[in-house]
C-alpha positions as CSV (number, residue, x, y, z in Angstrom):
1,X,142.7,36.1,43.9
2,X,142.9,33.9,46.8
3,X,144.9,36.9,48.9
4,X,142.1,39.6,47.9
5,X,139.3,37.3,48.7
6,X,140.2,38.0,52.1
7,X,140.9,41.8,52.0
8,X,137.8,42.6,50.2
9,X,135.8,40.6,52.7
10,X,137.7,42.9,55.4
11,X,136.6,45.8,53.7
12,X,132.8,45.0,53.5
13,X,133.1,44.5,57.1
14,X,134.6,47.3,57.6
15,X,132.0,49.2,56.0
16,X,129.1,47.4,57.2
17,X,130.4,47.9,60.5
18,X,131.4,51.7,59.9
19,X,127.7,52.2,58.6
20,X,126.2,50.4,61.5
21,X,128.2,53.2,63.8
22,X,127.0,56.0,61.5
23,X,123.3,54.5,62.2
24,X,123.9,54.2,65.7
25,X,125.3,57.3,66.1
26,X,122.3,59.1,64.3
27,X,119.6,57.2,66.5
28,X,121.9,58.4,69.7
29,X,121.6,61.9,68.2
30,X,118.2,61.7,68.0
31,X,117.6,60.7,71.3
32,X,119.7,63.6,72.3
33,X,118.1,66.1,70.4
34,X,114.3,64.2,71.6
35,X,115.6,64.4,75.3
36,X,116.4,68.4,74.7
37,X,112.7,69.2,73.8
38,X,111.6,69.8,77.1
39,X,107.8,69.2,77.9
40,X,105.6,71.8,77.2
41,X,104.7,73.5,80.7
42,X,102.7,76.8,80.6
43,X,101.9,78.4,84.2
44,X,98.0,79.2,84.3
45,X,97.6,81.1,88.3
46,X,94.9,82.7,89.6
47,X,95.6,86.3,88.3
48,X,95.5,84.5,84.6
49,X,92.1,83.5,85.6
50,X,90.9,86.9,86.8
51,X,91.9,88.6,83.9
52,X,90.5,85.6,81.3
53,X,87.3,86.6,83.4
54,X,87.7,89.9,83.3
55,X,87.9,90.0,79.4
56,X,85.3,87.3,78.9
57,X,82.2,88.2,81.6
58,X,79.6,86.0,79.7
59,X,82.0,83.0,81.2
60,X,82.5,84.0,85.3
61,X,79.9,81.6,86.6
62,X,82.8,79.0,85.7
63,X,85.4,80.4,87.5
64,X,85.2,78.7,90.5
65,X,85.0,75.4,88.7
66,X,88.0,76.6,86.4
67,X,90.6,77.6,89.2
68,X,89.5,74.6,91.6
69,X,90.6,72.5,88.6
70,X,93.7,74.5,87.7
71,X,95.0,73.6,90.9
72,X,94.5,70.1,91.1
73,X,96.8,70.6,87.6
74,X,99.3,72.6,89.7
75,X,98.6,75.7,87.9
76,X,99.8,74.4,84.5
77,X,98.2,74.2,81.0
78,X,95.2,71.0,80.6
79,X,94.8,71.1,76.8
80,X,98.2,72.4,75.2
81,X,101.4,70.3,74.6
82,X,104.3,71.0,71.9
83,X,102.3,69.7,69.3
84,X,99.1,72.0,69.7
85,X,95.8,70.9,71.4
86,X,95.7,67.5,72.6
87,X,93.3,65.0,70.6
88,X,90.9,65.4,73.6
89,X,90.6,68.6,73.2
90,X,89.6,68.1,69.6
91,X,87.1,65.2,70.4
92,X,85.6,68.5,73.0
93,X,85.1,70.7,70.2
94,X,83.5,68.1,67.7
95,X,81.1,67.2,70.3
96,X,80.5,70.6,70.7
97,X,80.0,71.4,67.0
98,X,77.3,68.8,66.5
99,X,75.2,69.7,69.5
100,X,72.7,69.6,67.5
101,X,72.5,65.9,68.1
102,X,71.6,66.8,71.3
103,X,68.6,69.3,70.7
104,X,70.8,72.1,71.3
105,X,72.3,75.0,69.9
106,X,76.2,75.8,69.7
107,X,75.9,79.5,71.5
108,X,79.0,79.5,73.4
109,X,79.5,82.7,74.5
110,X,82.4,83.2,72.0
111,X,82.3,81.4,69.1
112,X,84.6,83.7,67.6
113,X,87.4,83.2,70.0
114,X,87.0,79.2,70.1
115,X,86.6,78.2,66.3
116,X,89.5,79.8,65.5
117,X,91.4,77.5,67.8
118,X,90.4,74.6,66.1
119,X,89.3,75.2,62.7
120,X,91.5,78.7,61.3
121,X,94.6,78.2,63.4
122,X,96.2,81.2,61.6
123,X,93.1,83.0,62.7
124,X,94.1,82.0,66.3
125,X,94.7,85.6,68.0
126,X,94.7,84.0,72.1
127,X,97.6,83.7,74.1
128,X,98.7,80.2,74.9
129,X,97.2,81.0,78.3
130,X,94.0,82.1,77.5
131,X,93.6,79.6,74.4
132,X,93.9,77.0,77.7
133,X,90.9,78.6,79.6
134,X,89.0,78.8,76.4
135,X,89.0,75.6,75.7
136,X,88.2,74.7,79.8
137,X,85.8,77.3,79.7
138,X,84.2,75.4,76.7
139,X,84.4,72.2,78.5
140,X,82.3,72.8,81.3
141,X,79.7,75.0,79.1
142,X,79.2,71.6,77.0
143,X,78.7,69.5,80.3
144,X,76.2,72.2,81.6
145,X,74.1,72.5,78.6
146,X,74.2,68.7,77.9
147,X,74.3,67.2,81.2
148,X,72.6,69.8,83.3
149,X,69.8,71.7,81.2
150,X,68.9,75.6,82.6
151,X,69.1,76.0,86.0
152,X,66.9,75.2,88.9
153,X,65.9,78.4,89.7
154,X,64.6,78.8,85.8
155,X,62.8,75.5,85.9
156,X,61.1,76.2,89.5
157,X,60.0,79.7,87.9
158,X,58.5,77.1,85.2
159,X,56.6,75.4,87.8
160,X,58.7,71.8,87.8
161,X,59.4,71.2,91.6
162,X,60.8,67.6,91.4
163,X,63.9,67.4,92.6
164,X,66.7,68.5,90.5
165,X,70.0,66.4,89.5
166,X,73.1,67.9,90.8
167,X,75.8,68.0,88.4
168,X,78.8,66.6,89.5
169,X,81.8,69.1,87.8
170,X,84.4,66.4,89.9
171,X,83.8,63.8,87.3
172,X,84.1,65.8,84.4
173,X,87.0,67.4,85.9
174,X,88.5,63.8,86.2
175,X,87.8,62.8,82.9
176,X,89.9,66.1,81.9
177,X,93.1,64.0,83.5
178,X,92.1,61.3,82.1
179,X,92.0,62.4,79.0
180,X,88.9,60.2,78.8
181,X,86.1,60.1,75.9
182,X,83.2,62.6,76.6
183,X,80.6,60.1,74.9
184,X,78.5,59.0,77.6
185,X,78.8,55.4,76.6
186,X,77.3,53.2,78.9
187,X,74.1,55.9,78.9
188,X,74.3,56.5,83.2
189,X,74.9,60.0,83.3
190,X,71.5,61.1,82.0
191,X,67.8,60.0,82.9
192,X,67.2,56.7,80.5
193,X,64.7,58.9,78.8
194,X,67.1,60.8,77.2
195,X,68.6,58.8,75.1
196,X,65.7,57.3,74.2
197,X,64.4,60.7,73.1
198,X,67.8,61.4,71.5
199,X,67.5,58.0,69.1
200,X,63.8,60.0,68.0
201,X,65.7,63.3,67.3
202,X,67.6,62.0,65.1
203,X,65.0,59.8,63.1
204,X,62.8,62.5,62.7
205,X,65.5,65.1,61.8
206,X,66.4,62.1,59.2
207,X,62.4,62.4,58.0
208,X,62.8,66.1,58.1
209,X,66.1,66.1,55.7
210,X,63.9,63.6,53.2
211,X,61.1,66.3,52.7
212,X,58.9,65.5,55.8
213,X,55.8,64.5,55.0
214,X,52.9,66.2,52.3
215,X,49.7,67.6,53.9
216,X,46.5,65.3,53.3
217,X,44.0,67.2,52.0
218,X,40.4,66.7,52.7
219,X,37.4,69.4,52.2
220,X,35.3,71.4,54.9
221,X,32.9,69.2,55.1
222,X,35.1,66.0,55.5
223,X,33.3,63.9,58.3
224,X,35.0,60.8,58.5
225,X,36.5,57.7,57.0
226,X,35.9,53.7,57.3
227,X,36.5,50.9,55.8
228,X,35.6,50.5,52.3
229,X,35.2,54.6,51.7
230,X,37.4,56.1,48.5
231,X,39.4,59.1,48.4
232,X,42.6,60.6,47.1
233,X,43.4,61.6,50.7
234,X,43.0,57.8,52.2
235,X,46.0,57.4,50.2
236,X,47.5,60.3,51.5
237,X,47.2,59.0,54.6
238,X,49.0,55.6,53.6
239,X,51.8,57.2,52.6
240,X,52.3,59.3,55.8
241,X,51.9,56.5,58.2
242,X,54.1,54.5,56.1
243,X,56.4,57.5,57.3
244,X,56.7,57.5,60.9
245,X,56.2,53.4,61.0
246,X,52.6,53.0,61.5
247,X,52.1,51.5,58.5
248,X,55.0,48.6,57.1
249,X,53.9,48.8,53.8
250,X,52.4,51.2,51.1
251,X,50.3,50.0,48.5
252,X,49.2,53.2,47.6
253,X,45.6,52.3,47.7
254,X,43.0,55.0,47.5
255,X,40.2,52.5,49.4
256,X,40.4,52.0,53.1
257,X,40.4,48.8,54.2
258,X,41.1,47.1,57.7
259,X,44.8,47.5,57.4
260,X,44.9,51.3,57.1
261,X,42.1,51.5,60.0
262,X,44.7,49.0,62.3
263,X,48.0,51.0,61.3
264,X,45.3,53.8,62.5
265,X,44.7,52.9,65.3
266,X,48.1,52.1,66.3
267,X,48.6,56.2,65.3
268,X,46.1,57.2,67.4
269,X,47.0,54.8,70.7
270,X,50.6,56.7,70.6
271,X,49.3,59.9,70.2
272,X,47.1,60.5,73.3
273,X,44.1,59.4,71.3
274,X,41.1,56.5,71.8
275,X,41.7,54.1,68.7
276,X,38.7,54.3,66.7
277,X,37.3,52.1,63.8
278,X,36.7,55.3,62.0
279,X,39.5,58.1,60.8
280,X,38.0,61.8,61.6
281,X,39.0,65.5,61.2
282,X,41.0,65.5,64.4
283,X,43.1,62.7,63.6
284,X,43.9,64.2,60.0
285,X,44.7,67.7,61.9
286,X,46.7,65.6,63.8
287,X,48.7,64.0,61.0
288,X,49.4,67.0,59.4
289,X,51.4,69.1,62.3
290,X,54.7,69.4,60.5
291,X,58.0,67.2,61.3
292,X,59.7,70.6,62.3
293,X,56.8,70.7,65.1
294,X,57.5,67.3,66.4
295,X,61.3,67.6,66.6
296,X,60.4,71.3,68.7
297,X,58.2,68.9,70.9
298,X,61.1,66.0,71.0
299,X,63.7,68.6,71.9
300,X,62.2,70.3,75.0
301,X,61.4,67.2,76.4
302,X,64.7,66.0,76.7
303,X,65.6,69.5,78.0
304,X,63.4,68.0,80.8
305,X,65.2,64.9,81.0
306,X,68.3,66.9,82.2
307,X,66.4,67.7,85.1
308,X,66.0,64.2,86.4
309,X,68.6,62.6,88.5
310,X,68.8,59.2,86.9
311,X,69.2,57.6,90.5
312,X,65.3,57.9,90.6
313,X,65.0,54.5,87.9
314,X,67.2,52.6,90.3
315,X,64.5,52.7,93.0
316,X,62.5,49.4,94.0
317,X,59.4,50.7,93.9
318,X,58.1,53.6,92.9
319,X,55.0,55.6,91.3
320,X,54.9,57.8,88.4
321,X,52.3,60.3,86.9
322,X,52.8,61.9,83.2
323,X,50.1,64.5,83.3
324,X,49.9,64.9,79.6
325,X,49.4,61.4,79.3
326,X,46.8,61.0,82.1
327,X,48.5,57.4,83.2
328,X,49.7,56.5,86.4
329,X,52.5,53.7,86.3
330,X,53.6,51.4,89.5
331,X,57.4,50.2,88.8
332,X,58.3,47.5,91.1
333,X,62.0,45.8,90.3
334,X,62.2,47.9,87.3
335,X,59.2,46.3,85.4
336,X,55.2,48.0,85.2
337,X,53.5,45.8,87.1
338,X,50.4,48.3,87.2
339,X,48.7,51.0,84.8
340,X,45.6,53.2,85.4
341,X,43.9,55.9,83.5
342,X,44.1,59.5,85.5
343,X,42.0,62.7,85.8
344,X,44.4,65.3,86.6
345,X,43.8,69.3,87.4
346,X,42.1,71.5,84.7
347,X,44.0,74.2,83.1
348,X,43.0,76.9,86.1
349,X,43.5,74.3,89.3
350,X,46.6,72.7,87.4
351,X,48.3,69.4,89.0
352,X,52.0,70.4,90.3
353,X,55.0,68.8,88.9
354,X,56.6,67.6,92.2
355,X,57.4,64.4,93.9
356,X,56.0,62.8,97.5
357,X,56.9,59.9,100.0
358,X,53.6,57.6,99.9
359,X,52.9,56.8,103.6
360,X,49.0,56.4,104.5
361,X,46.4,54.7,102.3
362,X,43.1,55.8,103.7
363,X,40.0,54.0,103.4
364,X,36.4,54.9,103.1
365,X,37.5,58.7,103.9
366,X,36.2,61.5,104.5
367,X,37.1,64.9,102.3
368,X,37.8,68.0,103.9
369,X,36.8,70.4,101.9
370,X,39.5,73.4,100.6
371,X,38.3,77.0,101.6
372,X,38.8,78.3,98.3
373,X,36.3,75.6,97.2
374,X,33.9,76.3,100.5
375,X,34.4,80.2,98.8
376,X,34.1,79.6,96.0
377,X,31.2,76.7,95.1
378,X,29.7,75.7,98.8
379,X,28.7,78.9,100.0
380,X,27.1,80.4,96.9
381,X,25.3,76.9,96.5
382,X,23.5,77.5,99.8
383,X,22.6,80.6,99.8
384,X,20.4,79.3,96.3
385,X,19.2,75.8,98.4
386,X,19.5,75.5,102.2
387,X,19.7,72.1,101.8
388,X,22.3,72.3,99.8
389,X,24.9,70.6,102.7
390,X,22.7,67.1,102.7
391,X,22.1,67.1,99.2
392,X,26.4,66.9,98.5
393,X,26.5,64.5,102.0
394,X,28.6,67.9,103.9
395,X,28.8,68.5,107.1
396,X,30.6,71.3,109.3
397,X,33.0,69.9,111.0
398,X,35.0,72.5,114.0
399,X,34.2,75.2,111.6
400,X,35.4,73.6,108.3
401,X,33.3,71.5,106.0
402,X,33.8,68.0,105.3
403,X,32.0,65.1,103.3
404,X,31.3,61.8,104.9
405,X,32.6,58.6,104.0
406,X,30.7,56.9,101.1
407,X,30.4,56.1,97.6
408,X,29.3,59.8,97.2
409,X,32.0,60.9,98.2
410,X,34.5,63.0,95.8
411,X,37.4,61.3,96.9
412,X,35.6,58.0,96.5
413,X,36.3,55.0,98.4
414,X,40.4,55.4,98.8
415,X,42.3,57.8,98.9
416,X,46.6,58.0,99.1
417,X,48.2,59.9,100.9
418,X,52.1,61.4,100.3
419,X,52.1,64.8,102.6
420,X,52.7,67.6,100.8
421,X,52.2,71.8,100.9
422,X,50.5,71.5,97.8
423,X,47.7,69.1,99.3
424,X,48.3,67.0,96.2
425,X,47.3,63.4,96.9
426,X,45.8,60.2,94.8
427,X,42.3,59.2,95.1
428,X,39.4,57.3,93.9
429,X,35.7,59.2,92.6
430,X,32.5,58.8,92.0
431,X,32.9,60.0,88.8
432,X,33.7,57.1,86.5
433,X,33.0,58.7,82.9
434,X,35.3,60.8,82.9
435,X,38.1,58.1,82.5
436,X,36.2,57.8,78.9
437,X,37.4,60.7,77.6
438,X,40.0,61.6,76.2
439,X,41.2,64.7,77.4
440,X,41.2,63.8,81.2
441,X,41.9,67.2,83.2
442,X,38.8,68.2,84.9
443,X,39.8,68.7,88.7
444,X,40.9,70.5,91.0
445,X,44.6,69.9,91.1
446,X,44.5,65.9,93.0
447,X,44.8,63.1,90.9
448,X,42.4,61.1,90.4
449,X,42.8,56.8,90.0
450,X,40.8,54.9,87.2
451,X,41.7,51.8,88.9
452,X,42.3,53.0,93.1
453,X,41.0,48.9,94.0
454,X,43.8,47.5,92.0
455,X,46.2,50.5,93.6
456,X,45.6,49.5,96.7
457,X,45.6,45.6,95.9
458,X,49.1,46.1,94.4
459,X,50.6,48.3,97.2
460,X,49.8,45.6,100.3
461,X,50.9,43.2,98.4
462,X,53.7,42.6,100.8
463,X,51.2,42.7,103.5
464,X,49.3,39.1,104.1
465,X,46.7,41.0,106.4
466,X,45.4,43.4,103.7
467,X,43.6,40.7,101.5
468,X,41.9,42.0,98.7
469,X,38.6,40.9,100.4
470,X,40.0,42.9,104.0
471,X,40.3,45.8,101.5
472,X,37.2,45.7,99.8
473,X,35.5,45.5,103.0
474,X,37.5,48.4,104.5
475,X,36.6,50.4,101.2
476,X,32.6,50.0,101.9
477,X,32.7,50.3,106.0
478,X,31.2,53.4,105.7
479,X,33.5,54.5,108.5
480,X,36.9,56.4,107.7
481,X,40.1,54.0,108.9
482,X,43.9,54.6,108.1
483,X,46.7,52.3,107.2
484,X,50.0,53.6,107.4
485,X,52.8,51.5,104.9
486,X,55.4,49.7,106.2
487,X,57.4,51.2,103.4
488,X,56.8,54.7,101.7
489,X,57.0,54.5,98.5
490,X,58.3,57.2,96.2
491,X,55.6,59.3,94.1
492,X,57.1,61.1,91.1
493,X,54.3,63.2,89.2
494,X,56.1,64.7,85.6
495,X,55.2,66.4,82.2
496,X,56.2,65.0,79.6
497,X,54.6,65.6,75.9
498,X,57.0,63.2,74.2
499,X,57.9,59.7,75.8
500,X,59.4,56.4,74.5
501,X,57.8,53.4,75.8
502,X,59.3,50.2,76.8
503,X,58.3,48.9,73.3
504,X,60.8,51.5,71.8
505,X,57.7,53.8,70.4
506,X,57.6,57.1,70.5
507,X,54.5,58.6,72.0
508,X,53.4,62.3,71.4
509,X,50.6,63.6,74.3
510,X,48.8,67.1,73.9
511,X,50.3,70.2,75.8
512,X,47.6,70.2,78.2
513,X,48.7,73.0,80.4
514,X,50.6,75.2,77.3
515,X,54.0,74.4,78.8
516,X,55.9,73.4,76.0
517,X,56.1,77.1,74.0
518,X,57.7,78.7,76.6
519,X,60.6,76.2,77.6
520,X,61.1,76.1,74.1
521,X,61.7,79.8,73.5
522,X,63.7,79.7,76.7
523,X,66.1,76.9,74.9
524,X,65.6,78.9,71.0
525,X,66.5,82.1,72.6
526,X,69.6,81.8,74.9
């Protein structure tokens, strides 16, 4: 025993070591047979590009784009390797899939050359080649649609002259190298807006899934409800305002009391409406437009937000006008620091969606009268009363008419001015009650300041001269006088029907100027 002790311990080394060769030598043939798969490398020139174009027309305004970034590639594949489609490419097509998310529709041009890529692989009839472009193709199709919205010369057709975001293909086309995530993650490539609007998309497409919410039903001659009235349809109206937030809890009660007419009211204040102690017809018509209407509204909006180069929020100061709100907002270091009720232009003399450099703030002014309004209003008026001229405070002036300086005055006591060929400007009137109403477009395409004073009070801040008693007095001389900033500040005037405040509530305004169908069939029908 003691002599095969040692032989049998020679033999299970012997083994051990023979098996650790036999395991050394299969990892070195695997390294060998790992080292002859050679990296998948597919040449993708310019004559590959002409003829994808060629085949698929409804895709040549990307061509450019496509062969610029084919290049940079050295004219080799971006989304193929010898496993199939990289995982970015994957992530691509997801996103693209659920572009719904986005208020969008997935209408690539050839649906039924892309899904098969990812989703029937058998079904896959492309060339490696042209499975490549396909999938590039798609790429840039997502970033237009997402990131850029229709094109410029579509939205100035609409009558939306603020200046447009250019979309920067470069990045994209970097993040193709990259390989990096297409989820806009820190939320800088879009207006804020957006993805404030995006968050509401998907909470009322959530409401939508649940049912929406029932019609309240109240009879022809329904005039109104207040506190302590009884109905079936007060409780109605619990349960849809317990819906959309209004409301944090539902008892179910059929009496109004001062909880329903607060949770009211707070309806009404983010819906373009005066709060009122009282519920009326309006605000039931009001609650009863479908979820699927909202969502429409929620969606075209942030087709607008595409539009917007996001740049614009990073400004110091700036001024901005939402027409179907009738506000006016000063931003100053990214916080309000003023608000003031509007009058903007009436459906016929509508206010222009474009943007200005604020230079002059003039005081006691004079108004110099448009020839289409001299046409149109002046001269009929005196032909009827020759003293029509004194009776309005006009004047000829070189040929023209103008009114003098004065609390008569239609541009009031202050007017600002941001030079523009539309003749658009802000301004102060005489005419104070019309800030009372609700609906506030009633002139003739200027916009006109609840609060012009406090405008003016805010915008010389920075200037120790213009007290606000040096302003007041320069508001009553009597006796036009300029002031020219020492800084011009940015004037942004937009339309927007749906808008998330800084509270995080979603606000719907009327479509005062009918704008909303048409973008909206534009988006529904491509």
């Amino acid at each position: 025993m003691k002599i095969l002790y040692p032989l049998a311990a020679v033999i299970i080394l012997f083994i051990a070591v023979s098996c650790n060769s036999k395991s050394n030598d299969k990892k070195e043939e695997k390294k060998i047979q790992k080292a002859e798969v050679p990296e998948l490398k597919i040449s993708i020139d310019s004559i590959d590009i002409a003829l994808f174009y060629q085949t698929y027309p409804k895709l040549v305004k990307f061509q450019g784009d496509v062969s610029s970034l084919y290049k940079k590639k050295n004219d080799t594949q971006l989304w193929l390797d010898n496993k199939g489609v990289v995982e970015f490419g994957s992530t691509l097509f997801n996103k693209y899939k659920n572009l719904g998310d986005e208020g969008l529709k997935t209408n690539f041009p050839y649906n039924e050359k892309i899904n098969p890529i990812f989703e029937r692989l058998g079904d896959n009839k492309l060339s490696q080649v042209d499975t490549d472009l396909m999938i590039t193709n798609l790429y840039f199709y997502y970033a237009e649609k997402v990131y850029g919205g229709v094109d410029e010369k579509t939205t100035t057709s609409l009558e939306w002259l603020l200046p447009r975001k250019k979309l920067n293909y470069q990045v994209f086309s970097d993040s193709i190298f990259k390989h990096a995530t297409i989820n806009d993650d820190n939320k800088s490539k879009m207006f804020s807006q957006y993805y404030k609007l995006r968050e509401a998309l998907k909470q009322y497409r959530s409401i939508e899934k649940k049912g929406g919410w029932k019609t309240i039903e109240v009879g022809d001659d329904f005039k109104s409800f207040k506190v302590g009235d009884s109905a079936t349809a007060i409780a109605q109206i619990r349960e849809r305002l317990a819906i959309t937030g209004e409301l944090k809890e539902n008892n179910k009660s059929a009496v109004c009391d001062s909880i329903l007419i607060s949770a009211m009211k707070d309806y009404q204040m983010h819906h373009g409406n005066t709060p009122k102690n009282t519920i009326v017809k309006e605000h039931i018509d009001e609650l009863n437009l479908p979820v699927s209407d909202r969502i429409k509204t929620i969606i075209v909006n942030m087709e607008r937000c595409r539009w917007i180069d996001p740049g614009l929020e990073k400004g110091k100061e700036y001024i901005e006008v939402n027409i179907p709100e009738f506000k006016l907002y000063l931003i100053r270091d990214h916080e309000i620091t003023f608000v003031s009720e509007v009058v903007v232009g009436k459906a016929m003399t509508k206010t222009v969606i474009f943007s200005g450099m604020m230079n002059n703030i003039v005081f006691s002014p004079y108004w110099n009268v448009p020839q289409s309004i001299i046409n149109k209003e002046i001269k009929p008026g005196m032909a009827k009363n020759k003293n029509y001229l004194a009776e309005k405070h006009l004047e000829w002036n070189n040929g023209a008419v103008r009114q003098v300086p004065g609390v008569n005055n239609s541009l009031g006591l202050v007017k600002f001015l941001f030079p523009n060929s539309n003749n658009i400007y802000l301004h102060d009137t005489p005419a104070k009650s019309l800030f009372e109403r609700e609906n506030r477009a009633f002139s003739h395409g200027c916009v006109r300041v609840a609060k012009p004073r406090e405008l003016a009070i805010e915008l010389l801040k920075s200037d120790p001269k213009w007290t606000p008693q040096r302003i007041d007095k320069a508001m009553h001389a009597g006796k036009e006088s300029w002031y020219t900033l020492k800084k011009k500040v940015p004037v942004y005037i937009g339309y927007f029907t749906a808008w998330v405040d800084r509270k995080g509530r979603l606000n719907f305004y009327k479509d005062v100027y009918q704008r909303d169908e048409s973008l909206l069939k534009l988006l529904t029908e491509e």
